[in-house]
PLY file of the C-alpha trace (Angstrom):
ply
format ascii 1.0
element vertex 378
property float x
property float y
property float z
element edge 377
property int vertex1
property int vertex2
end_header
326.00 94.64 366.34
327.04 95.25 362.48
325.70 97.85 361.03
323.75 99.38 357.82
327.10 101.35 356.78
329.15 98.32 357.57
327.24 95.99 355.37
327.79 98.26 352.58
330.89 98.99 352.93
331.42 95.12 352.84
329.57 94.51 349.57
331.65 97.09 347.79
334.40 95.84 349.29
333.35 92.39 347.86
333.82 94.38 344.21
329.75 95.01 343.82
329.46 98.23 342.75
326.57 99.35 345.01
324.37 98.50 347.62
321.35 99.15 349.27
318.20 98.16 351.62
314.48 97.86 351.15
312.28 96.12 353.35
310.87 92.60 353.48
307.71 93.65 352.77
305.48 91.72 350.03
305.65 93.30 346.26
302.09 93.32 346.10
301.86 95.35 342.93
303.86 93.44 340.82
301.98 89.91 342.48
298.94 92.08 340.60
300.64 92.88 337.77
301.96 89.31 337.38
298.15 87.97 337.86
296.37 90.57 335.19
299.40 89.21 332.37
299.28 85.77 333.23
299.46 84.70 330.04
302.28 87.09 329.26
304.18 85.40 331.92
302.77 81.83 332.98
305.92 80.82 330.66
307.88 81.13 333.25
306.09 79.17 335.68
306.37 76.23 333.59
310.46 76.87 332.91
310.32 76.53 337.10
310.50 80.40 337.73
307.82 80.36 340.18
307.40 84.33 340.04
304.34 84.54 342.16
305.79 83.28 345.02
309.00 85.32 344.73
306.85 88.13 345.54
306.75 87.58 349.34
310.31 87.73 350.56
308.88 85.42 353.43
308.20 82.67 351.42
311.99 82.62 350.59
312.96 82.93 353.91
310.83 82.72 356.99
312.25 85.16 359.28
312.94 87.78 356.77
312.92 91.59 357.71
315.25 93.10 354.95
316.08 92.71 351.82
319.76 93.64 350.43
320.26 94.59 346.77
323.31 94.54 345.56
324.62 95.63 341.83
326.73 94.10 339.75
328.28 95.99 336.88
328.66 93.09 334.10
329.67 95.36 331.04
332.80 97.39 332.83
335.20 95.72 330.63
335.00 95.27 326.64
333.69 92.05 324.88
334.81 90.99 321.15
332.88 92.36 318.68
332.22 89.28 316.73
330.15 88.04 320.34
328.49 91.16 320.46
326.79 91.42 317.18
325.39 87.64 317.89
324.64 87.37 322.15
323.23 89.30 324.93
326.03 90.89 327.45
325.13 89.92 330.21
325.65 86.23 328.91
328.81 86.45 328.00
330.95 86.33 331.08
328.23 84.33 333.35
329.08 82.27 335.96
325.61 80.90 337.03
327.55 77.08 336.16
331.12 77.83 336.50
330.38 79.58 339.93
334.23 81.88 339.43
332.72 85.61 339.02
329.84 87.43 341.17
329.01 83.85 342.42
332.16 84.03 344.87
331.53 87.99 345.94
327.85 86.83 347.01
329.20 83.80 348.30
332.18 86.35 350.11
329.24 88.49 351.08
326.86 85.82 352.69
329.66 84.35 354.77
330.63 88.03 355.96
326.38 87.88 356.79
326.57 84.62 358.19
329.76 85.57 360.64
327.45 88.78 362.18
324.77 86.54 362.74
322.68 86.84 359.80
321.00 84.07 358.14
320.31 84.72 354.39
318.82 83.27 351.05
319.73 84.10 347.64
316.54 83.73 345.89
316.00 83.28 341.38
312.39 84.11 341.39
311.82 87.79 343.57
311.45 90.78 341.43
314.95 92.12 341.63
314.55 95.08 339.58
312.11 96.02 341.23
313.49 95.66 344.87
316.50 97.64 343.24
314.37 100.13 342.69
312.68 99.81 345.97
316.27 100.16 347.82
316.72 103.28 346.34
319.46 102.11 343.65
317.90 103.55 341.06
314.96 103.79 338.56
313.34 101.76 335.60
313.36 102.64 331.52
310.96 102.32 329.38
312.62 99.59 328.03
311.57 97.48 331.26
315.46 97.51 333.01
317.02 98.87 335.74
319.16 101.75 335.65
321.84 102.49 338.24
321.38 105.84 339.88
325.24 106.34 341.52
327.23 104.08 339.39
327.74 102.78 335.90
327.45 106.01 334.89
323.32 105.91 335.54
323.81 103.13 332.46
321.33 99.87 332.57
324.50 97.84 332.38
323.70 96.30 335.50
322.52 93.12 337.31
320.71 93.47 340.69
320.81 90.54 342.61
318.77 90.93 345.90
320.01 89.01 349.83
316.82 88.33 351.88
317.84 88.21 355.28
316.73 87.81 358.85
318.13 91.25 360.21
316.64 94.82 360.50
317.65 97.60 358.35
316.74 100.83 357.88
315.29 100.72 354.37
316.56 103.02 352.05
314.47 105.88 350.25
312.49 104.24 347.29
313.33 105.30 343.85
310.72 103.44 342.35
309.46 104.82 338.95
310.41 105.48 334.96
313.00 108.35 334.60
313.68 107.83 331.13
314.59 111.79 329.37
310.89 113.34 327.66
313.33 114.38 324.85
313.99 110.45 324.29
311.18 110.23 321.82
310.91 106.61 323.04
314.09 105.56 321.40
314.03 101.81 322.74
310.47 101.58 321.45
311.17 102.81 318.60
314.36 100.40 318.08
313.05 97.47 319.06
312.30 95.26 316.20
310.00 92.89 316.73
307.56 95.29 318.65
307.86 93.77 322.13
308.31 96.94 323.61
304.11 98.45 324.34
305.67 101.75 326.33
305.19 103.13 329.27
307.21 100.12 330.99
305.20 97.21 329.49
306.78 94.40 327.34
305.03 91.29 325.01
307.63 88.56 326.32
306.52 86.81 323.43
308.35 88.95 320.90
311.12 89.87 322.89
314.02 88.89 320.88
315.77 87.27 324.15
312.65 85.04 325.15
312.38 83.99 321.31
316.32 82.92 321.11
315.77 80.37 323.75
311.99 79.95 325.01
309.95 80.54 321.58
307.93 77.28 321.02
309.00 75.84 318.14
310.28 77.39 314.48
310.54 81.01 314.85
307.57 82.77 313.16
308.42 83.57 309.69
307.28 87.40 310.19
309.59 87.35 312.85
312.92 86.27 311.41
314.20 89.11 309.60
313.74 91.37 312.45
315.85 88.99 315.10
318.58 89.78 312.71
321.74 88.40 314.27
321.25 87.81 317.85
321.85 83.71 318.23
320.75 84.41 322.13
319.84 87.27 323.90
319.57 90.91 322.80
320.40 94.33 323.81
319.13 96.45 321.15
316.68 98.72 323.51
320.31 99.42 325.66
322.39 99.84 322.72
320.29 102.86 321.57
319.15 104.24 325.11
320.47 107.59 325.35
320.67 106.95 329.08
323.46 104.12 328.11
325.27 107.06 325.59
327.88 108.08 328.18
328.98 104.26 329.33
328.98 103.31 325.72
331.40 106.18 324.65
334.23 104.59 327.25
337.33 102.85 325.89
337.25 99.36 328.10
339.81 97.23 328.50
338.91 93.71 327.16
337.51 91.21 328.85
340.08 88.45 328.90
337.97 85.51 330.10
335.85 86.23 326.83
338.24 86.78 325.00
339.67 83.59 325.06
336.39 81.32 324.67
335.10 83.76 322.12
336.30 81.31 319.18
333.94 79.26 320.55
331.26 80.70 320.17
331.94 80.96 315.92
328.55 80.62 314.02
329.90 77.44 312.20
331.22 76.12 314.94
327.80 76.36 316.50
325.87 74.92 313.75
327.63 71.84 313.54
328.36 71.26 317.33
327.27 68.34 318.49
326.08 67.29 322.32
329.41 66.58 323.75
330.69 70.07 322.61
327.72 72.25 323.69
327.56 70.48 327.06
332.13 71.25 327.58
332.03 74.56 325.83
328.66 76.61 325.14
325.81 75.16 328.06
328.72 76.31 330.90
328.12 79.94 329.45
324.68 79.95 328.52
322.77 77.19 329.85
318.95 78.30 329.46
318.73 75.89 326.87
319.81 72.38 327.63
321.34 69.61 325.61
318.22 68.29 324.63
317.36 71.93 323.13
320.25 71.52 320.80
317.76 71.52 317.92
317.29 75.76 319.18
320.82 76.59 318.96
321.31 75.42 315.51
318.06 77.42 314.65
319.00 80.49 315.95
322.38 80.49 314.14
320.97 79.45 310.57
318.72 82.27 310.86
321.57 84.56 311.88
323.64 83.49 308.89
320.06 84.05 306.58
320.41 87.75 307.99
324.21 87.89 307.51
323.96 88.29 303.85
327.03 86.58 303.47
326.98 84.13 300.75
330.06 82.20 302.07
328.07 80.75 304.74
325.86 79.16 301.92
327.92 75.80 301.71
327.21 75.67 305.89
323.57 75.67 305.35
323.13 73.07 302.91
325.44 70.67 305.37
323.54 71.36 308.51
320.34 70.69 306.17
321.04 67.73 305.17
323.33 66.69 308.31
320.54 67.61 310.83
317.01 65.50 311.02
315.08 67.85 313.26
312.91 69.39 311.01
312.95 73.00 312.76
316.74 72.75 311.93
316.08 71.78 308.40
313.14 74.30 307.99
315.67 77.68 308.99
318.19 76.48 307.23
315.70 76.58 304.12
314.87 80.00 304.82
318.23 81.23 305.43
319.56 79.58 301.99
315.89 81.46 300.37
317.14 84.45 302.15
320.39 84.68 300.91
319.84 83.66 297.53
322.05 82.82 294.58
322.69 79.87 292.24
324.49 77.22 294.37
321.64 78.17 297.27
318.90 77.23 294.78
320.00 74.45 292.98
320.43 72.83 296.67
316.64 73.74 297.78
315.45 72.11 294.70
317.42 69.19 295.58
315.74 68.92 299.18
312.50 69.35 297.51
311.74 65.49 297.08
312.70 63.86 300.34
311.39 66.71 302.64
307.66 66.50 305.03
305.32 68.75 303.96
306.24 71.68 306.74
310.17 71.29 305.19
308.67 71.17 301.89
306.54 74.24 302.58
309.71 75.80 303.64
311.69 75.32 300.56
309.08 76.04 298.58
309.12 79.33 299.87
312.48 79.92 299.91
312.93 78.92 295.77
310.67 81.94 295.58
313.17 84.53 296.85
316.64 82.92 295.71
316.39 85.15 292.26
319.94 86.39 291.88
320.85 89.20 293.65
323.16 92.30 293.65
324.88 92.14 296.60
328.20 90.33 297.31
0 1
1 2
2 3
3 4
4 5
5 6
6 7
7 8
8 9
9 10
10 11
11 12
12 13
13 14
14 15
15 16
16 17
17 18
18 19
19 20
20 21
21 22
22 23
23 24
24 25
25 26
26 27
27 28
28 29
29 30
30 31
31 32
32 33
33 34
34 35
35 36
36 37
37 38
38 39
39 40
40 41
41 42
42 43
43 44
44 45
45 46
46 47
47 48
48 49
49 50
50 51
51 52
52 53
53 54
54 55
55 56
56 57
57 58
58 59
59 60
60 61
61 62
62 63
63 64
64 65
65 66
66 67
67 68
68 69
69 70
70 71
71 72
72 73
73 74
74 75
75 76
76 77
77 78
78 79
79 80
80 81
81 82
82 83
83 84
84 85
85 86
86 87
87 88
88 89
89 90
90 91
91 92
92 93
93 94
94 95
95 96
96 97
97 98
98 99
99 100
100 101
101 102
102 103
103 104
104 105
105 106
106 107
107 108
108 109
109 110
110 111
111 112
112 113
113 114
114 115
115 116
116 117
117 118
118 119
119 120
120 121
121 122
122 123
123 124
124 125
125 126
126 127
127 128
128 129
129 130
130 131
131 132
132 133
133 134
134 135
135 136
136 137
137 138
138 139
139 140
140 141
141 142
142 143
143 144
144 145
145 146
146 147
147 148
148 149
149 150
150 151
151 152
152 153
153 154
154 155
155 156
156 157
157 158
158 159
159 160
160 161
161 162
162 163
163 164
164 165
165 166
166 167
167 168
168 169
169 170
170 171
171 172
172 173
173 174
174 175
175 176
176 177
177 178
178 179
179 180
180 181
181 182
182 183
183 184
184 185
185 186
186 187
187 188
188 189
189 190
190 191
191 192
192 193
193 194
194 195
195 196
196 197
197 198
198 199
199 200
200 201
201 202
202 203
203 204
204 205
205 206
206 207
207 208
208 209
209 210
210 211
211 212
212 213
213 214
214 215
215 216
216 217
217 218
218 219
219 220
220 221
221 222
222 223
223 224
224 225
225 226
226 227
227 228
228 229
229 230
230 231
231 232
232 233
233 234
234 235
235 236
236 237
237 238
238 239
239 240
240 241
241 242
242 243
243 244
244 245
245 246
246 247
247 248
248 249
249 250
250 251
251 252
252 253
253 254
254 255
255 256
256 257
257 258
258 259
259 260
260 261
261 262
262 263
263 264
264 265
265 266
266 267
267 268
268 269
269 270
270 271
271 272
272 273
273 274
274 275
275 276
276 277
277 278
278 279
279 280
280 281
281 282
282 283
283 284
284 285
285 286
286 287
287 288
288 289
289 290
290 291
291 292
292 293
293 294
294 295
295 296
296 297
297 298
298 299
299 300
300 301
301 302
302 303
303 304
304 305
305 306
306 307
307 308
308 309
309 310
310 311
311 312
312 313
313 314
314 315
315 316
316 317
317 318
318 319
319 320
320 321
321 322
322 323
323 324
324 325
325 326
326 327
327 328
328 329
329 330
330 331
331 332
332 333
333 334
334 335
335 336
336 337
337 338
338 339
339 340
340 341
341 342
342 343
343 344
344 345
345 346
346 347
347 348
348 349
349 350
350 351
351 352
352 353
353 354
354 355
355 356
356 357
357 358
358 359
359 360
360 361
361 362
362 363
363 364
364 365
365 366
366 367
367 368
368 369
369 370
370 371
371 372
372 373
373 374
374 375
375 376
376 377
């Protein structure tokens, strides 16, 4: 019969960069905590997430007795800068869709399962993190991620991705708590700029920059905008100033090559004037939380991101997608991005929407006149 130490040894093999095993027991804290913030998180049921249920292994597969976590180091080669500055990492070299990265080592992985007798399931919805945690891989920040505790250089630049199965394993010792430094000073609080961060573990979804790029209902809140800055989708602000991410951060990667070579497609002004058939061939592949239909979100996000750039050049793109784009949530950031980065050309086009537009557009511009007094900057 295969053993513990085998089944390790396999997943590393596999190129996972640890591995562990916690039990199949429920998570009947976090099924609490879930239930006392449900309307933190009953999001997520309606985007099909199903988190409650996730919390009993069980439920994702019958005969479960063990759980194996696995981590995946996603950041342990470099991505262009230009990509960084506007997405989340871990989005830029996912294979959820494309199914040619970690989708064929857990795919390597089951079969290797599968040949010892060992049914498994793959499940989206169980706490991972947590069951990380609970494994013995590692501990939690105060940012509300996992951090490795033998690999990755104890960074948070890692994805657990948990194997219920139908086998026996001597669970591993649980590691289950914050270790984040006392002399930290609660940097990722601190950083984060939309206040989503509460401490001690504890996050407002609702102003997390990530959950705003591609969940927020509607236009982003105008109190909000300015402090998304240029993230398009995703964030990583809390991990770029962790001290506990200091000594992965300081490495000299090699580049990724797969992003590399999409990266141009991912240009801001390519984005804002894509149109269906190009998301769905070259973006939605990559980072598919938003679907076609969502369109209207994408083009959002990236006016506001060129608002924050500063960078009067991308002036002329603004008043296009304006008066290219009907939606008016489309039409509305643009407004505030052309208000934001002010100058002549910027306001003589805002006075020109001022006529045709609905009263929230209107409102928009309106608001947006007010700021476009020439400025200093270049």
């Amino acid at each position: 019969m295969i053993t513990k130490e085998q089944v390790i040894a396999r997943a590393k093999e596999t190129g996972f960069a640890d591995a562990g095993f916690t039990t199949a027991e429920p998570f009947d804290d976090h099924l609490t905590l879930l239930r006392s913030r449900i309307d933190d998180y009953g999001w997520a049921e309606k985007a099909g997430l199903d988190l409650i249920n996730g919390t009993d292994p069980k439920k994702i597969l019958p005969g479960a007795k063990s759980i194996l976590v696995v981590l995946e180091c996603y950041f342990s080669q470099s991505f262009p800068t230009s990509l960084e500055s506007h997405f989340g990492r871990c989005y830029l070299d996912d294979d959820r869709v494309t199914g040619d990265g970690m989708a064929l080592k857990i795919k390597a992985l089951r079969a290797f399962l599968r040949d010892n007798g060992i049914d498994s399931k793959v499940p989206f919805n169980l706490p991972h993190r947590v069951a990380a945690a609970r494994a013995g891989l590692g501990t939690l920040g105060k940012n509300c991620l996992f951090y490795a505790g033998r690999v990755a250089r104890k960074s948070s630049w890692v994805l657990p991705v948990t194997i219920v199965i139908d086998r026996e394993f001597e669970p591993d010792i649980p590691s289950l708590k914050v270790d984040c430094p006392e002399w930290c000073r609660n940097a990722c609080i601190s950083a984060c700029p939309t206040r989503a961060l509460k401490g001690n573990g504890a996050i407002d979804p609702h102003k997390c920059i990530s959950y705003l790029t591609y969940y927020g209902e509607g236009i982003t809140p105008a109190e909000l905008r300015e402090a998304m800055g240029m993230y398009v989708y995703g964030c990583d602000r809390c991990q770029n100033v962790c001290p506990r991410n200091a000594a992965w951060l300081s490495q000299d990667l090699p580049p990724n090559q797969r992003v590399v070579m999409k990266a141009g497609n991912f240009d801001l002004r390519k984005l804002l004037r894509m149109d269906r058939d190009y998301f769905v061939a070259r973006i939605w592949p990559h980072m598919f939380y938003m679907p076609p239909d969502e369109l209207w979100r994408w083009k959002m996000n990236v006016a506001r991101a060129m608002g924050n750039s500063l960078d009067r050049s991308y002036v002329p793109d603004l008043i296009k997608a304006f008066r290219e784009n009907d939606d008016e949530r489309v039409q509305a950031m643009a407004a505030w991005a052309l208000g934001r980065l002010g100058g002549t050309e910027a306001a003589e086009a805002l006075k020109s929407f001022l006529n045709a537009a609905n009263v929230p557009v209107k409102q928009e511009i309106e608001e947006a006149l007010d700021r476009t007094a020439p400025l200093s900057y270049a």
